[in-house]
BAVOTI-576183 format. One record per residue (C-alpha): residue in one letter; x, z, y. Coordinates in Angstrom, 3 decimals, padded with zeros to 6 digits. Layout:
# BAVOTI-576183
+---+----------+----------+----------+
: r :       xx :       zz :       yy :
+---+----------+----------+----------+
: A :        X :        Z :        Y :
...
+---+----------+----------+----------+
This chain:
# BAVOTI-576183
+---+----------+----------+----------+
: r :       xx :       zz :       yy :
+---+----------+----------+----------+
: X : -113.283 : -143.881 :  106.940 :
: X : -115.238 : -145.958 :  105.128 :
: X : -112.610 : -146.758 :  102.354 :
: X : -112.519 : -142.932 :  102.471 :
: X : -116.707 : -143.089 :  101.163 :
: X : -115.726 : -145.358 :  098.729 :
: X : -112.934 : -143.340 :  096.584 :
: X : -115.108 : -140.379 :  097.130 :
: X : -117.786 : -142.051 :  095.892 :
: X : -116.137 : -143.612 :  093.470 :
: X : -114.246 : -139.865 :  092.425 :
: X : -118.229 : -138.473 :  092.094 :
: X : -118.843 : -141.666 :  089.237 :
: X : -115.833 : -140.376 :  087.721 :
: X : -117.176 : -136.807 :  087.571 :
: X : -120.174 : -137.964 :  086.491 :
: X : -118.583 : -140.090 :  083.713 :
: X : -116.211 : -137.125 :  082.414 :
: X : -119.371 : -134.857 :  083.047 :
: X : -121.446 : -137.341 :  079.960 :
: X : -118.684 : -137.765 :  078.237 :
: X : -117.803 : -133.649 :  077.792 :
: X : -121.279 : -133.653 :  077.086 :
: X : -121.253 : -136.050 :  074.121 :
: X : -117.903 : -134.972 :  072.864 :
: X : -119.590 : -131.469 :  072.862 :
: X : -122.644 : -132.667 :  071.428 :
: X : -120.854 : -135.012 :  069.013 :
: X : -117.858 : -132.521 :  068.154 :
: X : -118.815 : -129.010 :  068.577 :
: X : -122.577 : -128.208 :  068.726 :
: X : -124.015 : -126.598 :  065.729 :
: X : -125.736 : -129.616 :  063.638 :
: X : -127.122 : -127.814 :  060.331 :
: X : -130.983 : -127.921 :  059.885 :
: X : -130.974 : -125.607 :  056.147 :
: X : -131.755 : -121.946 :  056.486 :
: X : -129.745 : -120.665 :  053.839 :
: X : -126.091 : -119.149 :  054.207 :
: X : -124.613 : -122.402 :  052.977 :
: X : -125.345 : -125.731 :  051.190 :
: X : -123.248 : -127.560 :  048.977 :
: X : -122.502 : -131.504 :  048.215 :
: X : -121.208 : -133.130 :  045.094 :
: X : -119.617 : -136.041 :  045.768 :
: X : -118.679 : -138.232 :  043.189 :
: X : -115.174 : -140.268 :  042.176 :
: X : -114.799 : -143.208 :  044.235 :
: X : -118.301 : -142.534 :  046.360 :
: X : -119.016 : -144.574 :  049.157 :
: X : -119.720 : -143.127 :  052.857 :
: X : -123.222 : -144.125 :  052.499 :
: X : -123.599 : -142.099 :  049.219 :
: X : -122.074 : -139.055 :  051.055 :
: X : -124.496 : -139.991 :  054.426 :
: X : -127.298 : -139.497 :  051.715 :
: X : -126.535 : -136.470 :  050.767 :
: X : -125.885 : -134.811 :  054.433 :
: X : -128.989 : -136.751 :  055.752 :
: X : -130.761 : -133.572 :  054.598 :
: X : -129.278 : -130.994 :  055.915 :
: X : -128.174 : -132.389 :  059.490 :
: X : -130.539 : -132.046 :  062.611 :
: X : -128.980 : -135.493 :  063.890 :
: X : -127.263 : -137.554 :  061.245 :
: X : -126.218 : -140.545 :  064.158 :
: X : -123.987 : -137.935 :  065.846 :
: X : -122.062 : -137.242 :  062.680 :
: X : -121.872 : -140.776 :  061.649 :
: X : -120.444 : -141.408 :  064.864 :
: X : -117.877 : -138.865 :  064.729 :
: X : -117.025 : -139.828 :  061.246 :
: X : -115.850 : -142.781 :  062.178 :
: X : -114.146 : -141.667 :  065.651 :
: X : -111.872 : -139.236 :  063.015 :
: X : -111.830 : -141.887 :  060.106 :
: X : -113.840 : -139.833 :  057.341 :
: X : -115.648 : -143.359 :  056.574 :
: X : -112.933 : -144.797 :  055.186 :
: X : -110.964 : -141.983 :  053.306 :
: X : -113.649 : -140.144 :  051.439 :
: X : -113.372 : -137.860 :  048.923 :
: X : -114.482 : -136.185 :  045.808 :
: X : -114.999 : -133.196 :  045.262 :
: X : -117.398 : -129.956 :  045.741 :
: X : -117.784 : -129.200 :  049.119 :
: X : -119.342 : -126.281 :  050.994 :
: X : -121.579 : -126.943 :  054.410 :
: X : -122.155 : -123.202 :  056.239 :
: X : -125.306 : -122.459 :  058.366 :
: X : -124.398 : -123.511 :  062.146 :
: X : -121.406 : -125.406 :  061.541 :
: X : -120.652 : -128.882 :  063.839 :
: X : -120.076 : -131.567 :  063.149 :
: X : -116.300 : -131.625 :  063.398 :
: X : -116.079 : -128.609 :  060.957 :
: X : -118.553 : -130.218 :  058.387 :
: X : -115.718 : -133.209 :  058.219 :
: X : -112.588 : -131.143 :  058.207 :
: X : -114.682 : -129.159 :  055.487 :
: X : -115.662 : -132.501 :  053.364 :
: X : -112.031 : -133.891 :  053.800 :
: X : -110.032 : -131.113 :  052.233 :
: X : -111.355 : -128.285 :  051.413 :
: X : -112.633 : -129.308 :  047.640 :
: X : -114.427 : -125.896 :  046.989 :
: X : -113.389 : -125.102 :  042.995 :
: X : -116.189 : -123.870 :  040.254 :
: X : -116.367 : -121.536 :  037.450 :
: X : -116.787 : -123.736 :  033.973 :
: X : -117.965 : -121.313 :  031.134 :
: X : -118.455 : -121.924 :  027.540 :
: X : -118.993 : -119.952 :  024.441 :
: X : -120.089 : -120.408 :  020.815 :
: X : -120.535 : -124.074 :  020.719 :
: X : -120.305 : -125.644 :  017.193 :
: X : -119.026 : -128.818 :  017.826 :
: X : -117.033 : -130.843 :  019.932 :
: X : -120.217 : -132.809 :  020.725 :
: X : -122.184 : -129.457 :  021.890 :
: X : -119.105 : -128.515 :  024.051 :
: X : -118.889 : -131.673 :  025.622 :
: X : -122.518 : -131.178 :  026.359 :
: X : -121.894 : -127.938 :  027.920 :
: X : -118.981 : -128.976 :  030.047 :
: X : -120.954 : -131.898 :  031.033 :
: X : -123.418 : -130.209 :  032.491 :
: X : -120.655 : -128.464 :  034.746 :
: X : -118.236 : -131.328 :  035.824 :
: X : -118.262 : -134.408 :  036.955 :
: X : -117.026 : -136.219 :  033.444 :
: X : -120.241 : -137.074 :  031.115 :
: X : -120.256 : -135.890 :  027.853 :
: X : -119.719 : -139.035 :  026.436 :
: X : -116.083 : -139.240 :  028.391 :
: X : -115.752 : -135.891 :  027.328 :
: X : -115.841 : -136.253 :  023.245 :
: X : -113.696 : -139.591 :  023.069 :
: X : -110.779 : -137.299 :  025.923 :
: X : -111.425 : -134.492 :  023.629 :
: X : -111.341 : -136.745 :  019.746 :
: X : -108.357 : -138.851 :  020.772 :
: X : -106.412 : -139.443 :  017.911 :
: X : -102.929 : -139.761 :  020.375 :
: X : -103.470 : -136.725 :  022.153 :
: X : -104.827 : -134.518 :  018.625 :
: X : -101.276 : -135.805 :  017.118 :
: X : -099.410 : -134.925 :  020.078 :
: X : -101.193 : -131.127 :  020.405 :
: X : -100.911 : -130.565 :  016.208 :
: X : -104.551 : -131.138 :  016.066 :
: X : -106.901 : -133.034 :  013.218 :
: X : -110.800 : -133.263 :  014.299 :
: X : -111.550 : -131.101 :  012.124 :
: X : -110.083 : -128.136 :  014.105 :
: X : -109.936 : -129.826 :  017.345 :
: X : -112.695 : -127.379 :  019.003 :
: X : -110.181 : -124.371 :  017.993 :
: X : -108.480 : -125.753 :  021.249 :
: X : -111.107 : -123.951 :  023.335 :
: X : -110.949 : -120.728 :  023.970 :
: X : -114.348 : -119.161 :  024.966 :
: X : -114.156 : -117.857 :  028.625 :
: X : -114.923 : -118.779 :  031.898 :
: X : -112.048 : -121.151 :  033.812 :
: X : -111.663 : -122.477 :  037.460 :
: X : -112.348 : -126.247 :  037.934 :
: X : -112.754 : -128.644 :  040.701 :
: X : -116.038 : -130.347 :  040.000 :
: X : -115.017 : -133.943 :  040.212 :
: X : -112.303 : -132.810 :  036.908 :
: X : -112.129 : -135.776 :  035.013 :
: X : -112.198 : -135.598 :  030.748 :
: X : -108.660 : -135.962 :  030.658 :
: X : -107.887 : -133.511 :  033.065 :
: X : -110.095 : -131.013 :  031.475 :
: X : -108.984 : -131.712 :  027.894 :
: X : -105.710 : -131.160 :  028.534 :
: X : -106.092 : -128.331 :  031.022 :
: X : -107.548 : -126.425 :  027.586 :
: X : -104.357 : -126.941 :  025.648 :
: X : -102.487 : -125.502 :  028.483 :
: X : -104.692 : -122.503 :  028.023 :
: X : -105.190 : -122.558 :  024.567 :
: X : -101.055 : -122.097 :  024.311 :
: X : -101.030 : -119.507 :  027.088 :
: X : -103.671 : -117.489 :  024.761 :
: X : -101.258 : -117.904 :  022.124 :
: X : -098.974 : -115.016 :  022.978 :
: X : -095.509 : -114.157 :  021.155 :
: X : -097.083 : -111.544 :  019.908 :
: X : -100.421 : -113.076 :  018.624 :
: X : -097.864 : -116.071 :  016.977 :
: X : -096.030 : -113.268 :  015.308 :
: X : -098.839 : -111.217 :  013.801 :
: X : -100.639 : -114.514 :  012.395 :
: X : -097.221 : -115.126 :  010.927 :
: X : -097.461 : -111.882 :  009.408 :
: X : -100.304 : -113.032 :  008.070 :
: X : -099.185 : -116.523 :  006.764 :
: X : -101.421 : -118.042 :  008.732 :
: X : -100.677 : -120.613 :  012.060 :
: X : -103.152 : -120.329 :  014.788 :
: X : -105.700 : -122.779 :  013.550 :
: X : -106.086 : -120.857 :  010.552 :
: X : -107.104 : -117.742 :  012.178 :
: X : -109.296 : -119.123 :  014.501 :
: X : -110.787 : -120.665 :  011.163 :
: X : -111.027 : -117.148 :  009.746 :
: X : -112.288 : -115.915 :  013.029 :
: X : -115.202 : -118.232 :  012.861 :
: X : -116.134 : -117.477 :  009.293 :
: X : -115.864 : -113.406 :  011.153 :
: X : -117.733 : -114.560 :  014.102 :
: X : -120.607 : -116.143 :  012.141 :
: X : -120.748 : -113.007 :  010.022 :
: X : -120.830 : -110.556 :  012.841 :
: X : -121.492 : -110.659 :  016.365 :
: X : -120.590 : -106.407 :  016.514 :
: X : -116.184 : -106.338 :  017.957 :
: X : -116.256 : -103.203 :  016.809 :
: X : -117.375 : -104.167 :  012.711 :
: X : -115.527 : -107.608 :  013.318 :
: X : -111.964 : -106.094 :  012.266 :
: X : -113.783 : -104.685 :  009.122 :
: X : -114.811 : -108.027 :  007.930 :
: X : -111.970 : -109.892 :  008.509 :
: X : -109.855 : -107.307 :  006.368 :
: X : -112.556 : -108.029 :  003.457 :
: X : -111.186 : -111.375 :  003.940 :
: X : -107.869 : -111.013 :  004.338 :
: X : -108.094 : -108.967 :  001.235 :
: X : -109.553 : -111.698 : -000.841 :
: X : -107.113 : -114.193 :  000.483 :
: X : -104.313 : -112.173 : -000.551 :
: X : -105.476 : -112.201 : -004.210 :
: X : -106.634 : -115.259 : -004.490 :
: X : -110.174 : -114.532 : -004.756 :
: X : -112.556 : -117.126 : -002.921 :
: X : -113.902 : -115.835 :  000.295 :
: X : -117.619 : -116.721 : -000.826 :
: X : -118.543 : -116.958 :  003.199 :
: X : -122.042 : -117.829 :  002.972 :
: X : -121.854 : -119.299 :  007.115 :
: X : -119.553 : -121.817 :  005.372 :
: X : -122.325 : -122.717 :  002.915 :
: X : -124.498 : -122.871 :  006.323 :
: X : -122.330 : -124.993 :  007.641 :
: X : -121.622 : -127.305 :  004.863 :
: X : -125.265 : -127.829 :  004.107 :
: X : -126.108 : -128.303 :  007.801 :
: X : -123.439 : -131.873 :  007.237 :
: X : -126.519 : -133.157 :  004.793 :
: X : -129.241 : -135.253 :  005.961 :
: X : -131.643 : -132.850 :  004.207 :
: X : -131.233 : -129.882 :  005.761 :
: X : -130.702 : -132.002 :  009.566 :
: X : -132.905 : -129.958 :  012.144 :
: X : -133.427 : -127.235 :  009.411 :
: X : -132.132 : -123.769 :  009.946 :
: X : -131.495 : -121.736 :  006.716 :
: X : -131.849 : -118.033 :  006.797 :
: X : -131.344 : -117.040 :  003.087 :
: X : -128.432 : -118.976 :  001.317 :
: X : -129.469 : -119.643 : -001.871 :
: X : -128.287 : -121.058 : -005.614 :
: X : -128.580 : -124.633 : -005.008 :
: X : -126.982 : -124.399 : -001.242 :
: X : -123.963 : -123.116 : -003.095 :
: X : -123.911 : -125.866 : -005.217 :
: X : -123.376 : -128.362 : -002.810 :
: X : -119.518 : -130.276 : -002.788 :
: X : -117.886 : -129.554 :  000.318 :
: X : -114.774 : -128.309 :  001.242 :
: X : -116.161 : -126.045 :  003.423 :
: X : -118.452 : -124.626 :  000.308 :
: X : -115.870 : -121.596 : -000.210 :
: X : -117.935 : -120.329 : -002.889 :
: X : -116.465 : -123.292 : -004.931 :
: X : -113.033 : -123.559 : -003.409 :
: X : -110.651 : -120.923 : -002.987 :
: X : -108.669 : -120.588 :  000.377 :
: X : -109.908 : -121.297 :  004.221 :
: X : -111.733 : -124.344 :  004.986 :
: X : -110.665 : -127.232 :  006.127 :
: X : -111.182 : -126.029 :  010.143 :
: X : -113.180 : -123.811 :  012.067 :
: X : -117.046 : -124.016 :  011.204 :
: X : -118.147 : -122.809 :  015.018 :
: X : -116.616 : -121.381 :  018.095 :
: X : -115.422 : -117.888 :  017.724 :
: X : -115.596 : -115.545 :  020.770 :
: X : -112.246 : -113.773 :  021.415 :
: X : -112.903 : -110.674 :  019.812 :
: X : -113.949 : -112.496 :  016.171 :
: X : -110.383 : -114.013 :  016.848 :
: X : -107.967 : -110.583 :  018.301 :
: X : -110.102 : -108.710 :  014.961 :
: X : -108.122 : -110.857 :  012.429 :
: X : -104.795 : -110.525 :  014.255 :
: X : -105.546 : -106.705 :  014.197 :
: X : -108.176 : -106.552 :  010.883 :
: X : -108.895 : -103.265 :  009.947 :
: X : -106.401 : -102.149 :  006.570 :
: X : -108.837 : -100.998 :  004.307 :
: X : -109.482 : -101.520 :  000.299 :
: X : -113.100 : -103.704 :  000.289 :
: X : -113.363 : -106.355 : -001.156 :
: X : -117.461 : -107.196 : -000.573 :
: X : -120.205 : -107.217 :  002.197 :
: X : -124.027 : -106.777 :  002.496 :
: X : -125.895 : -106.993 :  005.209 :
: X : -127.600 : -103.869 :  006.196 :
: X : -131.631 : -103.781 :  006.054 :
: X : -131.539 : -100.546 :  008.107 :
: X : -128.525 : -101.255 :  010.508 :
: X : -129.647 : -104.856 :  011.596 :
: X : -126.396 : -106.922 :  012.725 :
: X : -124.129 : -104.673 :  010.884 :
: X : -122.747 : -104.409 :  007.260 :
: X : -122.807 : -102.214 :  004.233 :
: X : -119.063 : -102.578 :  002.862 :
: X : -118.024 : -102.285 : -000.814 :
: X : -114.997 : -101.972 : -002.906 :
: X : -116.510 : -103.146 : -006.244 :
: X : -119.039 : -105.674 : -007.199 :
: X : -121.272 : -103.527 : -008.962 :
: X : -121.969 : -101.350 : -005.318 :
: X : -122.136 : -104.178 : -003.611 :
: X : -124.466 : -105.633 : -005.942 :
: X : -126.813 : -102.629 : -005.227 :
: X : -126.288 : -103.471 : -001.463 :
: X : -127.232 : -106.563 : -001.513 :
: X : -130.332 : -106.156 : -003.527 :
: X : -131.396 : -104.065 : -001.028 :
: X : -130.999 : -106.414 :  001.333 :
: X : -132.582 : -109.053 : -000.108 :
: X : -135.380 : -106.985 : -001.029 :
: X : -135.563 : -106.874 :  002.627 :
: X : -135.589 : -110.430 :  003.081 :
: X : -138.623 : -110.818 :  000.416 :
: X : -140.703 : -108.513 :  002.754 :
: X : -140.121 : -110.069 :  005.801 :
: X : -141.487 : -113.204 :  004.127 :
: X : -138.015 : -114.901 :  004.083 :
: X : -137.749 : -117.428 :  001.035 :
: X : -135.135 : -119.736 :  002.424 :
+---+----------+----------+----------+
């Protein structure tokens, strides 16, 4: 009988013990942990981040941060983390919130448009991913992998078509770099490679045009226009007197650093540069900004036509008053910059 007390007894202690420890799995494991109101919260955590750096972050947005830590290292997490974007819902326990920060790395939308340089891209992306901007320029300037992808720096940005592209956040500049040619020859269609060829041109020589369109015109539907003025010239050899290549070359100078210039005048288009198309015939050298895909698709399909000049138009701001000889477009563009003089606009 009495041995018969004990092992009951000692069967209630066991109860009691499974009892605590259901409780504290439960507790530990399953109860809802998350203190933040919102849907969802997310955490960035960075290449080779420590546990404590992750704790940090969590700390936050947990009602008990003990339970979790002692859960992460019941399942591990302490030792294996990761990086990565990672989303933490309203309500979720701690078991989910590590299944969720161990492998399901949450991917973001990188955008970029109309960057004119390398240096302002890398900026851009920077401010996206994980990789600095610094990383960025010397993945994106490497001489090995420019050689390898038929690149110079001088037309390196061409590589980057404007858009919006899915990214894990912890990307490094390699990986993004070289995720962009990938795209950059999937944009490149058969039958984009056969009308530039129709053209005479390769791909960085449209996108070079495109930019000189682009800078011109932010209106798709008066880009195709403008790039068949150019196409025009290019065909008989008559400079393409692009005064956003003047812009550009001038905007090389330490005198005009910081400046904007909003009337190109006689001396800008005496400046040496082989961007200066007033003075050389041909493209440039490379691309003089971004283009957006539209500048680019508008000299692939420019608009067959017989002009041969461009004015801006003082009563259609943004748009164009087109030409086929120089002494109407000389009336056009003294109308213009009659326009300019009223507004106050010297330079």
């Amino acid at each position: 009988m009495y041995i018969k007390k004990i092992l009951t007894v000692i069967a209630l202690l066991g109860l009691v013990v499974a009892a605590y420890f259901a409780y504290f799995v439960y507790n530990a494991m399953f109860k809802p942990n998350t203190i933040f109101n919102n849907d969802s919260a997310y955490i960035y955590i960075p290449t080779n981040a420590s546990y404590d750096g992750v704790r940090n972050q969590l700390k936050p947005l947990l009602k008990d941060i003990n339970k979790f830590d002692a859960l992460a290292k019941q399942k591990k997490y302490v030792s294996h983390v990761k990086a990565g974007r990672y989303v933490i819902k309203k309500n979720m326990n701690n078991n989910d919130i590590i299944n969720s920060i161990r492998s399901h790395n949450v991917p973001i939308k990188v955008s970029f448009n109309n960057q004119e340089s390398i240096e302002k891209l890398a900026g851009r992306i920077g401010l996206q991913i994980e990789a600095d901007s610094s990383s960025l320029v010397t993945a994106m300037l490497d001489e090995s992998f420019l050689g390898k992808a038929n690149f110079k720096k001088n037309t390196a940005l061409g590589m980057y078509i404007p858009n919006s592209y899915e990214f894990f956040w912890n990307t490094s500049a390699e990986q993004f770099r070289d995720r962009m040619l990938k795209e950059y020859n999937r944009f490149w269609t058969d039958n984009r490679l056969q009308k530039a060829e129709s053209l005479g041109l390769n791909p960085s020589q449209v996108i070079a045009l495109a930019s000189i369109v682009y800078e011109e015109s932010k209106k798709p539907d008066e880009q195709p226009t403008i790039a068949g003025v150019y196409i025009n010239r290019l065909k008989v050899g008559m400079p393409l007197q692009a005064d956003p290549t003047i812009k550009f070359a001038a905007y090389q100078l330490p005198q005009y650093k910081d400046k904007v210039i909003r009337r190109v005048l006689n001396i800008h288009k005496d400046i040496d540069s082989p961007y200066n198309t007033y003075k050389y015939a041909g493209l440039p050298p490379g691309l003089i900004a971004m283009p957006d895909v539209s500048a680019i698709d508008a000299v692939l399909n420019y608009e067959n036509h017989y002009y041969y000049y461009f004015a801006a138009d003082a009563k259609r701001l943004g748009y164009h008053k087109f030409a086929k000889t120089l002494s109407q477009h000389n009336v056009n563009a003294r109308e213009y910059q009659r326009f300019l003089s009223l507004q106050g606009i010297r330079q």
